[in-house]
C-alpha positions in Angstrom: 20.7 78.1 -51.3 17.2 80.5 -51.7 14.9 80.3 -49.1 10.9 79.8 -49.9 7.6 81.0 -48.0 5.5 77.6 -47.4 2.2 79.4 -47.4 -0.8 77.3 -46.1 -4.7 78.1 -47.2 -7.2 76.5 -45.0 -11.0 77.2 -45.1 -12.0 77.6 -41.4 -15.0 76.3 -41.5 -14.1 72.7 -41.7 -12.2 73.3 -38.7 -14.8 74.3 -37.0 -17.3 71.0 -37.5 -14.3 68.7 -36.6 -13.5 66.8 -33.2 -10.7 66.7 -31.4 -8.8 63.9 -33.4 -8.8 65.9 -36.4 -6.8 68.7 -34.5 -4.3 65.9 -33.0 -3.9 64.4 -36.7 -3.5 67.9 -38.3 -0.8 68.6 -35.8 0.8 65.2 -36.0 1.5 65.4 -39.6 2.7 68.7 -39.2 5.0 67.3 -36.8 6.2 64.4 -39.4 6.4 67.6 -42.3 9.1 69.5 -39.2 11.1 65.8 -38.8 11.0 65.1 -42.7 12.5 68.2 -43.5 14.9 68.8 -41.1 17.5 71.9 -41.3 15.9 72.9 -44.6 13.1 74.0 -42.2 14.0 77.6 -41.3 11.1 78.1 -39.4 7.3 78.6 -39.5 3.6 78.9 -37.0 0.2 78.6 -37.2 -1.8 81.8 -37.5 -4.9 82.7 -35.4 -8.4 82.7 -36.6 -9.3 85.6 -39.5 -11.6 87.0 -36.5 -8.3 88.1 -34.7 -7.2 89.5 -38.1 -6.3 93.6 -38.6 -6.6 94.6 -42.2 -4.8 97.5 -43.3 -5.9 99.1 -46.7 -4.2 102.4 -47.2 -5.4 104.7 -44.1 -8.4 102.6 -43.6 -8.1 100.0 -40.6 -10.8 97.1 -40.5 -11.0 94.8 -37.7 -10.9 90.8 -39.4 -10.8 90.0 -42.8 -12.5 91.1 -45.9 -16.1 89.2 -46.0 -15.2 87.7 -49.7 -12.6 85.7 -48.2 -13.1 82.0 -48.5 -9.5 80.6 -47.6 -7.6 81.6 -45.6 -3.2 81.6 -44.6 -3.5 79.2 -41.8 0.2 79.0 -41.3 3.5 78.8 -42.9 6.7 77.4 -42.9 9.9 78.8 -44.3 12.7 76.5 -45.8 15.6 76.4 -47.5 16.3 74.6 -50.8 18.5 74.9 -54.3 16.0 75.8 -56.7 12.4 75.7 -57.0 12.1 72.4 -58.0 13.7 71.4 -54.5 11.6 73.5 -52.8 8.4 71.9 -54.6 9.1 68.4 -53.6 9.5 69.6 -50.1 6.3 71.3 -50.1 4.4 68.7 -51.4 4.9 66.9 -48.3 3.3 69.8 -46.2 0.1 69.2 -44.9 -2.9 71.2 -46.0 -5.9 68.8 -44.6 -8.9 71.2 -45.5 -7.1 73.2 -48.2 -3.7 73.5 -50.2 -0.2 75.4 -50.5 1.5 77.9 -52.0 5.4 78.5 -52.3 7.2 81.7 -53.1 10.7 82.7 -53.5 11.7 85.1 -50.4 13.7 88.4 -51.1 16.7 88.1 -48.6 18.7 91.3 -48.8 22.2 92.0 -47.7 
């Protein structure tokens, strides 16, 4: 089995017109994503806001992201499937309300 990086692009903003419900709806289906999976799901979070974000670009250090950002990783989850193909279907079930996903192989070395 390979494992795969789930990688979740929100844009912020919409986040930060919506009401409560949305929240409890985003976190609900996340919740159906964690139960539909099952042990294929490895493991995963949400991310802070960008404004918490520490960029590192060589010796320079900047506080936040880089202003031309428009989405950003929201969150991930990693899983566990046979091939790519596998690990599509499963990610097509991931929510992504304001925004979509991403899925890359992981290196595991050992």
């Amino acid at each position: 089995m390979s494992q795969y990086l789930i990688l979740i692009y929100e844009n912020e903003a919409d986040y930060e017109s919506a009401d409560q419900s949305v929240f409890q709806e985003v976190m609900d289906a996340h919740n159906r994503f964690s139960e539909q999976v099952g042990e294929k799901l490895l493991g995963g979070n949400a991310l802070q806001p960008t404004q918490t974000a520490t960029t590192i670009r060589g010796d320079v250090v900047t506080d936040g992201p880089f202003v031309e950002t428009k989405e950003v990783l929201g969150g991930y989850y990693v899983i566990e499937a046979k091939d790519l193909d596998e690990a599509l279907a499963i990610s097509k079930l991931c929510p992504a309300r304001f925004g979509g996903v991403e899925v890359r192989p992981v290196m595991v070395f050992e």
